[in-house]
N, C-alpha and C positions, 0 to 999 in steps of 0.2 A: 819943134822937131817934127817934122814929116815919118810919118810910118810907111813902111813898106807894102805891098799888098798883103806879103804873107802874114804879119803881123795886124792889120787889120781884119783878115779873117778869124784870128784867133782870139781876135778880143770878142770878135763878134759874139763867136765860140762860148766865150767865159760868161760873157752874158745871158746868152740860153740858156747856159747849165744854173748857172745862179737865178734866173725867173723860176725854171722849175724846182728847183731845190726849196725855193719862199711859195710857190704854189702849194707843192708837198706841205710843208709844213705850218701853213697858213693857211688852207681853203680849206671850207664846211668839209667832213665825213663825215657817211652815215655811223651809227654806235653799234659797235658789236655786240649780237648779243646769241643767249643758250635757248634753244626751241626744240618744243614736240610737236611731232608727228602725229595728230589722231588717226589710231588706226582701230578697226572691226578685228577683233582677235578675242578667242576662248578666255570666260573670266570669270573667277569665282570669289562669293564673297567670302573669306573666313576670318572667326573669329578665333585668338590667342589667348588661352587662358592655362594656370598654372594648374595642376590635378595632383595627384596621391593616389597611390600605390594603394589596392585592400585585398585582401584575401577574398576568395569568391563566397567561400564560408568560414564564419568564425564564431568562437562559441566560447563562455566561461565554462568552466567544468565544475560545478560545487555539488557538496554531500547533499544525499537527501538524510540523512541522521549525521547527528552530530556525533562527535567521540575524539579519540587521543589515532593518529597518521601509525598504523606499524609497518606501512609497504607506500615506499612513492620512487619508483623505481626509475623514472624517467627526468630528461634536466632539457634547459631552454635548446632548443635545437635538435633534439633528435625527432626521427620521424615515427610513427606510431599507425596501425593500421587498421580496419573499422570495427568495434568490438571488443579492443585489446586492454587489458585490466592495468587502468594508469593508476591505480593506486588502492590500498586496501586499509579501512576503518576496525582500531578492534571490535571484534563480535563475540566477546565473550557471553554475554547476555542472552545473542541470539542461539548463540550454539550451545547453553545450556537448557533454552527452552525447548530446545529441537529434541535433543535428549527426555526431557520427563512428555513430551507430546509422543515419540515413538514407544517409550515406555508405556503412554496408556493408552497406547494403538495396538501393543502385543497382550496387553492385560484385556481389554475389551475382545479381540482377536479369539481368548482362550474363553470366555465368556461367552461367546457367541456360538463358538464351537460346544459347549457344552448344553447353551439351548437348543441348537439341533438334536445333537443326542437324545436329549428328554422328547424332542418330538417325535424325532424317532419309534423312543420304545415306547409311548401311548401310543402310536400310530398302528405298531404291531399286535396292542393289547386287543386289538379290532372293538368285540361288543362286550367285553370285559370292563373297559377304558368310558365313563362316560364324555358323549360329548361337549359336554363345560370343559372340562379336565384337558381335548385335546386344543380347542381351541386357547386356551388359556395358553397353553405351550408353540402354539404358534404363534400369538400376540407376541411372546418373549423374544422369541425368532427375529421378528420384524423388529423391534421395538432395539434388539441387538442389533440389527443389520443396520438400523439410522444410526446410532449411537457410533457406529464404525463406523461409518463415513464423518460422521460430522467428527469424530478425533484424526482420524487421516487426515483430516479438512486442515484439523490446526498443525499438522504435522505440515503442510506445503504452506500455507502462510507462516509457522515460523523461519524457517526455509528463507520463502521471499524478503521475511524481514531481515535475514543474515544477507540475504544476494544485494539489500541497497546497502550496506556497507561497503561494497563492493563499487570503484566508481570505472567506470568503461569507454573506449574513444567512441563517441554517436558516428563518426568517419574516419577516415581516414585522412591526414594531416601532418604538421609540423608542431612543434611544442615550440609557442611563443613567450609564454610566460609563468613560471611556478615560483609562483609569494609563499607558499609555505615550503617547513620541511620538516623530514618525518621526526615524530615524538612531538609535534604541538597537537594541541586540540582546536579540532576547528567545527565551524556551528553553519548554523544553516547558507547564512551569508556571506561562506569565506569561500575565497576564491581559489582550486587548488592549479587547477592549470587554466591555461590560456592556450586554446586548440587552433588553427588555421589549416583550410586548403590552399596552398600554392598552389597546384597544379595548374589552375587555369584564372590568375589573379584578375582583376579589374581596376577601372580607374575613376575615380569619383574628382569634379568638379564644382565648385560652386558657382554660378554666374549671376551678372548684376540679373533682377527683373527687368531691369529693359529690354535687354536684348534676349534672356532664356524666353519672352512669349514664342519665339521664333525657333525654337529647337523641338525637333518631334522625334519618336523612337524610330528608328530606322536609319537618320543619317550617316553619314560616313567620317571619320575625323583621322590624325594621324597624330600618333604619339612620340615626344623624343626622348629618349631616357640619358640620363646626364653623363656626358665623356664620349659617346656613341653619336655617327652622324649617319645611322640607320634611322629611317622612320618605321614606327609599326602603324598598322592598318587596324581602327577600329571601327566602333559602332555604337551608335547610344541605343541603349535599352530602356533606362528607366528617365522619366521628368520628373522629380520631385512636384508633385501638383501646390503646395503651401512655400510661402513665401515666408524662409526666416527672416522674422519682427527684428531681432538683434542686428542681423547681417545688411538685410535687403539684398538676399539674395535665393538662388533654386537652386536645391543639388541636381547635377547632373549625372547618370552612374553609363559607362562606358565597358562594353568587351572588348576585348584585343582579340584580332583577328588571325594573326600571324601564329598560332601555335603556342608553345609549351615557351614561357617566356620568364629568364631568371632573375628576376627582376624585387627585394625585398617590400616587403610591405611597411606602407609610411613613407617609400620613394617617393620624391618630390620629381615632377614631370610636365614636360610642356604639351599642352594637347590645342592641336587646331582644331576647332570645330566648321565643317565643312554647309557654311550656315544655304549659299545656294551656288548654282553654278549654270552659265549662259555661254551656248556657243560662238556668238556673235554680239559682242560689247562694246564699246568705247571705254577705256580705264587711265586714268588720270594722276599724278602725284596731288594728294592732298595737297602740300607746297603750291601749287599752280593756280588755287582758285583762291580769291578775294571773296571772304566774307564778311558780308555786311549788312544788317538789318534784317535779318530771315535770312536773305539771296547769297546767292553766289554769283560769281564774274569770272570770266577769265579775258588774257589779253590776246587778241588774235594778230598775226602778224600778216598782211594780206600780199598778195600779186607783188605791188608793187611798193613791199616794202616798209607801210607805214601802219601803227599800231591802233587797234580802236578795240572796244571794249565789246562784251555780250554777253548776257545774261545764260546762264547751266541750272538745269536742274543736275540731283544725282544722290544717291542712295547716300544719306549721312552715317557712317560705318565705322567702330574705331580702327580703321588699319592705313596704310601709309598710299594705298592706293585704293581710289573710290572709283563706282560706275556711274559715269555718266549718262542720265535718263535723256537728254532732251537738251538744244542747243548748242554741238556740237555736230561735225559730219569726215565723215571719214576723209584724210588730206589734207582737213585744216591744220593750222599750225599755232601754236600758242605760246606763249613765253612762258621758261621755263621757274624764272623768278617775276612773279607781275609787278614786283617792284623795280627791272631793270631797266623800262620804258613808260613813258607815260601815254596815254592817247594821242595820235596827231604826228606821234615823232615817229622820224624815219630809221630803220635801224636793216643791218646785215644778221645773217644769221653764221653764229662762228662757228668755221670747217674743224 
């Protein structure tokens, strides 16, 4: 059967469409794959670590005498202000000593009074009075006048020993904890309250020894407090210089920057520690480097398309993005998985 022209054109037709249809689907492509960009851009290293909430100051409150509680007027949570009488020890004892010492402060008192008198009137007997007789009456004077001091003496130390049954806030605070209540007897060791300054709380961290050699007072960190996606702005003041033996770690203690911040104490919080920070970096996904034997790799994807290996230095850091010291130039490209290509092979990078 003879074909027609127009029928021979469109087989022709069918056949181009079907080469290319088996080209497509048959000929080598390159392998798509996911790439970074090295780029020169502001980069900080920081480290993540968990902290707690503490009181700027806190303090046990215990007797300095022991005895039976008849005044504890305050309960966990109220606030108290510097000076203010949290709690009062009986002073029976002391307030009866106080008693027989003012008693022989008024008996000495009249005592005293009445060897003036005696010196007095030898004093007027002029050269009737021998001089034995007045000085003897002055001795009495003098010897009155110590005598009276030294019982007023015991009159203000009995005093001070009723005032320490007396227990008083050393500041101003919040009432965190009261183990007793009134009508026990408590001893030198018993704890009556549990005193805190909120007002200007801080934040304590422990961190491994590896990384706390790197932390000095002055840095800058940022704190998150939990349900809140405000950062607050702090600062480290103190390095614990000794390394807990148990932990292998350093306390780190932190002020919060931001003001009067309501936050309880024993809050569990996240704090970054702002360990350095570089205007002009190269920064990299961890993910992207091949480690192996000390080194690091990563896979560069070049010009024209085909992958080959090179050696990075770069700050080993626990966080998900590291700097790159060396081996790396701003433009280059790398694979964003180095397991998606091998060296040698050619690949696109996906739009």
């Amino acid at each position: 059967m003879k074909l027609t022209r127009r029928q021979t054109i469109f087989a022709i037709l069918g056949l181009l469409v079907l080469a290319a249809a088996a080209y497509w689907l048959f000929a080598p492509r390159d392998k798509q794959v996911d790439t970074i960009t090295a780029e020169l851009a502001p980069a900080s290293r920081v480290l993540a670590v968990n902290g707690r909430v503490r009181p700027r100051l806190q303090v046990d409150v215990r007797p300095q005498l022991g005895g039976t509680l008849i005044a504890l007027p305050y309960d966990v949570g109220d606030r108290v202000s510097a000076g203010q009488v949290l709690a009062r020890i009986d002073d029976g004892p002391e307030t009866a000593a106080i008693a027989e010492a003012e008693a022989s402060v008024m008996a000495q008192q009249a005592t005293l009074a009445q060897a003036r008198r005696d010196l007095a009137r030898f004093e007027a007997l002029g050269q009737f009075a021998t001089k034995r007789e007045v000085e003897q009456r002055r001795l009495a004077v003098e010897e009155g006048a110590r005598e009276l001091n030294r019982r007023r003496a015991g009159v203000v130390q009995a005093r001070e020993q009723r005032d320490r049954r007396v227990l008083r806030a050393p500041f101003a605070g919040v009432i965190l904890e009261r183990p007793v209540d009134p009508g026990q007897i408590v001893g030198l060791d018993s704890i009556v309250y549990r005193l805190a300054d909120l007002s200007a709380p801080e934040v304590t961290v422990e961190v491994d020894e590896i990384y706390a050699a790197e932390i000095r007072p002055g840095m800058e960190a940022r704190v998150s407090l939990p349900g809140t996606a405000k950062e607050l702005r702090a600062q480290v003041v103190h390095v614990e210089p000794r390394v807990d033996s148990a932990t292998g770690a350093r306390d780190v203690r932190l002020n919060l920057l931001d003001g009067s911040v309501d936050a309880p104490s024993g809050l569990t919080v996240t704090v970054n520690l702002v360990i350095e920070k570089r205007d002009r970096a190269i920064s990299v996904p961890r993910s992207a480097l091949i480690l192996s034997g000390g080194g690091a790799r990563v896979r560069i994807v070049g010009t024209d398309g085909e992958v080959s290996e090179r050696p990075v230095s770069f700050i080993d850091w626990p966080a998900e993005e590291v700097i790159v010291t060396s081996g790396l130039r701003a433009g280059d490209r790398l694979l964003a998985d180095p397991e998606a290509a091998k060296p040698g092979e050619k690949v696109r990078a996906r739009r």
